[in-house]
Steps between C-alpha positions, in 0.01 A plus 500: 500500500787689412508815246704713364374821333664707251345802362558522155516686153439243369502124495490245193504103523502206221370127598846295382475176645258255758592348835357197599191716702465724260084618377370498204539852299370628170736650249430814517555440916866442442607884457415808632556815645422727751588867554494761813467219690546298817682170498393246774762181460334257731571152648169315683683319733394176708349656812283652239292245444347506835259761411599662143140697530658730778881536290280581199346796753802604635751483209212720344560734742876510518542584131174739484672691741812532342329529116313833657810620695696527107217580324563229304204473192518104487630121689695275364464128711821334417532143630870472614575148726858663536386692809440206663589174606187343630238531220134409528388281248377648121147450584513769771784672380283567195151570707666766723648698191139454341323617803788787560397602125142500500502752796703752280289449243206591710678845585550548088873455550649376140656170639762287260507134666805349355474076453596293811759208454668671150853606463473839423744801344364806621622883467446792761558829548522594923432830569736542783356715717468398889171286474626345203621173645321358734471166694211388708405178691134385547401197711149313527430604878123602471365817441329635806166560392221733681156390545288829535145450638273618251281734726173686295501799502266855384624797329341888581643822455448763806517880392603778698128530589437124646316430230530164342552380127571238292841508425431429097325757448637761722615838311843560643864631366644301279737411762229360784372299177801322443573383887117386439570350234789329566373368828115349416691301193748399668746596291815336463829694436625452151800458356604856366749640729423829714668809418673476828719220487724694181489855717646312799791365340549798263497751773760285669231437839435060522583233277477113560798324678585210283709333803179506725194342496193622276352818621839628628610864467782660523476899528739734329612812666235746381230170562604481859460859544141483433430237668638604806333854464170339473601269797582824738203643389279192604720452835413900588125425405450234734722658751217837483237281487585332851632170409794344736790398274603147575695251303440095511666188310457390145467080561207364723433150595250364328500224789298721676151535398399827567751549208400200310145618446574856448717366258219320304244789560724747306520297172804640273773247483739449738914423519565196767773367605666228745728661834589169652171367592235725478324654145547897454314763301624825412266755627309662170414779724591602866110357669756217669721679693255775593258249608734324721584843690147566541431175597820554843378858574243576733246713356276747685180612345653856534792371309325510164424539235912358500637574193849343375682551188791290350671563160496145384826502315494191337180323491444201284262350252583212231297644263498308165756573256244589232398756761811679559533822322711818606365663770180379495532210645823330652594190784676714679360872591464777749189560684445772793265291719235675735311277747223651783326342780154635566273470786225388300337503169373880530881644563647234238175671265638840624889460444421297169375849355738702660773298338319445136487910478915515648634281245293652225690817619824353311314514154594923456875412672550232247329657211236215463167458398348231754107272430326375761439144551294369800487118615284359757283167636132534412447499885753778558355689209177487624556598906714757342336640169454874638807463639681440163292737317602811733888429441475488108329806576792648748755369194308682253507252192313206402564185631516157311348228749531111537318351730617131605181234559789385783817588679780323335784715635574602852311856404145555522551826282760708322562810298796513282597787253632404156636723225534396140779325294528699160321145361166580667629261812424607865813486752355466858679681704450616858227303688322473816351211631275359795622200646245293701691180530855564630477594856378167573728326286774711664368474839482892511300647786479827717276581836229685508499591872253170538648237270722434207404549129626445147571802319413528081820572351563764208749381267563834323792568205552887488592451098503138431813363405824747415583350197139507355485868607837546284277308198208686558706861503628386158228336374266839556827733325555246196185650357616837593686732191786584751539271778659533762488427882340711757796719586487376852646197296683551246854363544671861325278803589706766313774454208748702466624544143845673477551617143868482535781411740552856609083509626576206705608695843172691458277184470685371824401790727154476368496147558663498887232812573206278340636190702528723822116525471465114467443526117619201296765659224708394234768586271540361122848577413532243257635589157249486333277797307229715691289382293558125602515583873186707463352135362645328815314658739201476283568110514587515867134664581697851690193689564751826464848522282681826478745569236768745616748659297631871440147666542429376808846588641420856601137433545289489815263264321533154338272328215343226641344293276205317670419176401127430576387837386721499210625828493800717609485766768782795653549417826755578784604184691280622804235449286557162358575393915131644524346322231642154595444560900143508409488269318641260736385650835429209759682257278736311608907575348780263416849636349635411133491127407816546294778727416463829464641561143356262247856387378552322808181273474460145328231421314321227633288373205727589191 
């Protein structure tokens, strides 16, 4: 199929004429009109026909995306054979733009199906902005489909005290109720869009990349600031926890079958491809690589527990494209990666709760608010109950447990830590798991002193993906009445507001002795009022602005105005180096994303 998509004021047809194929219409069929709207012109071609259930799927998908991109508030499915010269027959031609309108109409989407086979006049209005036009290309090569094992399971709530409840009648914050909640109905997310997805692209940090693949980002200046503050921050993390730093490839074999049935154990969808002869995945996380080294060193028992930690840079899902939003969820992420090799159960038991507690440790650094969810086999959970029951105690909140009738993963158990959307959605974030089946797969052993073992392995993430850190950080503010990042991470620290050109020198000193002390400062010298530049950095999130103009010349002491508390203090610029230095002590520092003075920065996103 080929389509074209226009986003549109408006668009407005008229029926004139029939072509030898064309279907039957009413009267009232032959006009209409459609406004705020996207236009898909499509020609079903003759490949097509092969399977026009999967086009109708996937040409679904391709305009959905685009329709929620614009914010478009309705479809237009234009049959146009001029974007093609191999056309499928009207029977399927017909079928797929039935099928591709039914699905919008599931969604609620106002949908105007103009007649196929008619010569039509038609009037629109483009909207000309950079998504405006758009051309796509969808093929019938199958959808890779998923087949989870259903596996039952039990739902119980642990308290702080071991004590067990049923999780629908458990009195809890309204916050613990909604992870319950969302998890024992299995919930499905819906279509309203999370607060997060508008903040990221108005405070110029992600957007989509229209020339990639789904699920693509590309990161703005103040964007790749954060992200690589919150990647330092992991890095020194693991580094103080013990963990070797290594680095391994992105593309396995899946010739191989260690690889080919850790592959199928971890479930999510997967990107293969051909090199010459042999059948590639891209790794979704870095258990491959890290595996393989394992598996070529030779491991004394006095060598572990043998932790190492990669920053997956790119690791890869093909998530559905109904499932791609933001942040949330993308095919292409970050994720710092944490695997340890125990002696036996009782040290994997051991390091398991040593590591839940560290990486709930980032919930105060990140300003978070994490819920406990606990997974585990029925036989684990039962060798293990006390066990379980004296870590929710060390963590000190209530726990929401699963427990599995069977092992369907490569874990026998797992703890993962979620926060919440602004929708009532949990975001699972860093997690710690024991895996029982890979050191065999892997052929990962170490001596004892009298023969060699397999290790259980601890696949650990200190945060859980960066980006869904990022969404969780502005998912938890959205609700806030001034958000901002915690100053640790916000791109501009201080703004300085010169109230004319002659108070311009000043706010340079104060800026170079504020950047001497690894402060992140900025100048707006735009032309503009105070008043607007005041508003910028209100827009911009600066968790302190000062204003300085002929007052504050002969002054020791500067009016700071301070975001998050939302008032304005006196302060000398020793002070205000104070302030921020503990605010941000044992955080990691990167310099300025941009320019200096706000006149010499683009804007990104208009």
């Amino acid at each position: 199929m080929r389509l074209l998509l226009i986003h549109a004021d408006f668009l407005e047809f008229e029926a004139k004429e029939k072509t030898s194929v064309a279907e039957d219409i009413s009267e009232s069929e032959k006009t209409g009109r459609a406004e705020e709207t996207l236009v898909a012109f499509m020609a079903i071609e003759e490949e097509d026909q092969s399977d026009p259930d999967v086009i109708v799927e996937k040409s679904f998908d391709e305009i959905n995306e685009v329709y929620e991109k614009v914010g478009a508030e309705s479809v237009v499915i234009y049959p146009y054979a001029h974007l093609s010269q191999s056309l499928a027959s009207p029977e399927i031609a017909t079928q797929v733009m039935d099928g591709i309108q039914e699905k919008f109409q599931e969604k609620n989407v106002k949908v105007l199906r103009l007649p196929f086979g008619w010569y039509k006049s038609f009037n629109l209005s483009c909207k000309g902005h950079p998504l405006s036009e758009l051309s796509r290309t969808v093929t019938s090569e199958e959808l890779e489909e998923v087949e989870e094992e259903e596996v039952q399971s039990e739902w119980i709530v642990i308290d702080e005290d071991g004590r067990e409840h049923d999780p629908y009648s458990f009195d809890s914050s309204s916050d613990f109720e909604k992870i319950i909640k969302y998890e024992l109905e299995d919930a499905v997310a819906g279509g309203e869009e999370p607060p997060h997805v508008k903040l990221m692209r108005e405070k110029e940090i992600a957007d989509y990349e229209d020339l990639s693949d789904a699920g693509n980002l590309r990161w703005y200046p103040r964007g790749k600031l954060v992200r690589d503050l919150i990647i330092d921050y992991v890095n020194a993390r693991a580094s103080d926890y013990g963990a070797m730093k290594v680095e391994t490839p992105i593309m396995y074999d899946l010739g191989d079958k260690a690889v080919s049935e850790h592959s199928e154990k971890f479930g999510e969808r997967q990107y293969r491809f051909k090199s010459g002869n042999r059948t590639m995945v891209l790794r979704f996380a870095a258990c491959f690589g890290m595996f393989s080294m394992m598996n070529d060193t030779y491991l004394d028992v006095g060598d572990l527990p043998l932790k190492m930690y990669e920053l997956s840079t790119y690791s890869f899902r093909r998530e559905q494209r109904g499932e791609i939003i933001g942040l949330r969820r993308q095919r292409t992420f970050t994720m710092p990666d944490l695997h340890t090799a125990c002696k036996d159960l009782d040290e994997a038991r051991q390091e398991f709760g040593k590591q839940v507690v560290w990486t709930l440790e980032t919930e105060e650094d990140l300003d978070l608010n994490y819920h406990v969810i606990f997974r585990a086999t029925r036989d684990f959970y039962e060798e293990n109950e006390d066990w379980i029951k004296d870590l929710v105690g060390d963590i000190g909140r209530p726990a929401l447990v699963e427990i599995l009738e069977k092992r369907k993963h490569y874990w026998a158990s797992k703890c993962d830590l979620a926060a919440l959307d602004a929708l009532g959605r949990p975001l699972e974030n860093p997690t710690v798991q024991i895996d029982v089946e890979s050191a065999e797969r892997f052929d990962i052993s170490f001596y004892d002193g009298e023969e060699e073992k397999r290790p259980p392995i601890l696949h650990t993430s200190p945060t859980g993906s960066i980006e869904r850190v990022l969404c969780a950080i502005l998912e938890s503010v959205s609700q806030e009445e001034k958000p901002q990042f915690p100053v640790w991470l916000s791109p501009t620290q201080v703004r300085l507001v010169p109230v004319g050109d002659e108070h311009e020198k000043y706010c340079i000193d104060i800026a170079d002795e504020l950047s001497s002390g690894d402060i992140r400062v900025d100048i707006d010298d735009r032309d503009k009022t105070v008043g607007k530049r005041i508003r910028r950095a209100e827009k911009d999130w600066v968790p302190y602005t000062i204003v300085f103009g002929d007052r504050e010349k002969d002054s020791e002491k500067v009016p700071v105005r301070m975001r998050k508390e939302e008032k304005e203090i006196e302060m000398s610029i020793e002070e205000l180096k104070t302030e921020i230095r503990d605010k941000t002590r044992g955080k990691p520092f990167e310099p300025l994303p941009s320019p200096r003075r706000l006149s010499k920065r683009p804007s990104f996103t208009g």
